[in-house]
C-alpha positions as CSV (number, residue, x, y, z in Angstrom):
1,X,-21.2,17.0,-44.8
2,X,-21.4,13.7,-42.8
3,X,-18.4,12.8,-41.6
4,X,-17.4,10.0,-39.4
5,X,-14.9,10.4,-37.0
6,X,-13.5,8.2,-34.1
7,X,-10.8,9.2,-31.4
8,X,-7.9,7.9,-33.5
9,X,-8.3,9.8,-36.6
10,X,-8.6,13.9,-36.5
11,X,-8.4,16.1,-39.0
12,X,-11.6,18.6,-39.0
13,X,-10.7,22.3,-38.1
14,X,-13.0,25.4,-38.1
15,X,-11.7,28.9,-38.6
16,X,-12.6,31.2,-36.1
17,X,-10.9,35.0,-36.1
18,X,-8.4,34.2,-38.5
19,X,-7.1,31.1,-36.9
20,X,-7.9,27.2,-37.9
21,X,-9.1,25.2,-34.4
22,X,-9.0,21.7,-34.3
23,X,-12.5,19.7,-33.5
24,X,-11.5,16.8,-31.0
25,X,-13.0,13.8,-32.3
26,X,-15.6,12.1,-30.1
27,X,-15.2,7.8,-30.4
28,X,-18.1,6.6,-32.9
29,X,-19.8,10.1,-33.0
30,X,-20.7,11.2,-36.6
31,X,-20.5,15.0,-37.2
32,X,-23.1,16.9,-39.3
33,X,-22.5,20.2,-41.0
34,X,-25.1,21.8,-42.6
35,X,-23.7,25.4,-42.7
36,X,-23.9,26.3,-46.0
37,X,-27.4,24.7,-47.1
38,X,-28.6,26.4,-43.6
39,X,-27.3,29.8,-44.7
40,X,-28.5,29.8,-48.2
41,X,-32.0,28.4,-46.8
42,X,-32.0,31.3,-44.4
43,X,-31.3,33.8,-47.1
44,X,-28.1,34.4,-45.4
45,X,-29.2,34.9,-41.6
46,X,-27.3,31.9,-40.2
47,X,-23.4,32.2,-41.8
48,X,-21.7,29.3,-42.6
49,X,-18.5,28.0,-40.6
50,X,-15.3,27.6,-42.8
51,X,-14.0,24.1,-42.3
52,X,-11.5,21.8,-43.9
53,X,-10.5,18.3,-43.3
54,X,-6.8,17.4,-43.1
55,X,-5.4,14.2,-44.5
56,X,-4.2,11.7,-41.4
57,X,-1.9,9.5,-41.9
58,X,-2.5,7.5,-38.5
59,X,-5.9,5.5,-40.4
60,X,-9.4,6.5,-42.9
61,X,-12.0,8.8,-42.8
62,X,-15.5,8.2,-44.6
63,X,-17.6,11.6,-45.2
64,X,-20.0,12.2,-47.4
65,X,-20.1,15.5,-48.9
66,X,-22.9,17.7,-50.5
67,X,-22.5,20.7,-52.4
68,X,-25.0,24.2,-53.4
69,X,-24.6,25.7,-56.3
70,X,-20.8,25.1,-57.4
71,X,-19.1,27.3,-59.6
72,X,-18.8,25.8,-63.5
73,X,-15.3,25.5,-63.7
């Protein structure tokens, strides 16, 4: 996932022992996940974060999203 962020609009959280964390933007900063392509790469070494984005109502985000093998339905 690319996902542009600037200091007015948050939303990104990781979950980390059971609880969701908020990721402080950084102004003009564009931040790259690559957690699950790097753990299926790896063959499952490096474990992929759990993340979500949270809608804002304070402006727009732009992210541009990739996905391995999704499930059919």
């Amino acid at each position: 996932i690319l996902l542009y962020q600037d200091d007015e609009v948050a939303g990104l959280q990781v979950l980390k022992d059971g609880h969701w964390f908020d990721v402080q933007p950084m102004p003009n900063a564009i931040v790259i996940d690559i957690g699950d392509q790097l753990e299926a790469i790896s063959n499952g070494r490096y474990k992929s974060a759990w993340h979500r984005v949270l809608p804002n109502e304070n402006g727009t985000r732009r992210s541009v999203a990739s996905f391995y093998n999704p499930r059919a339905n």
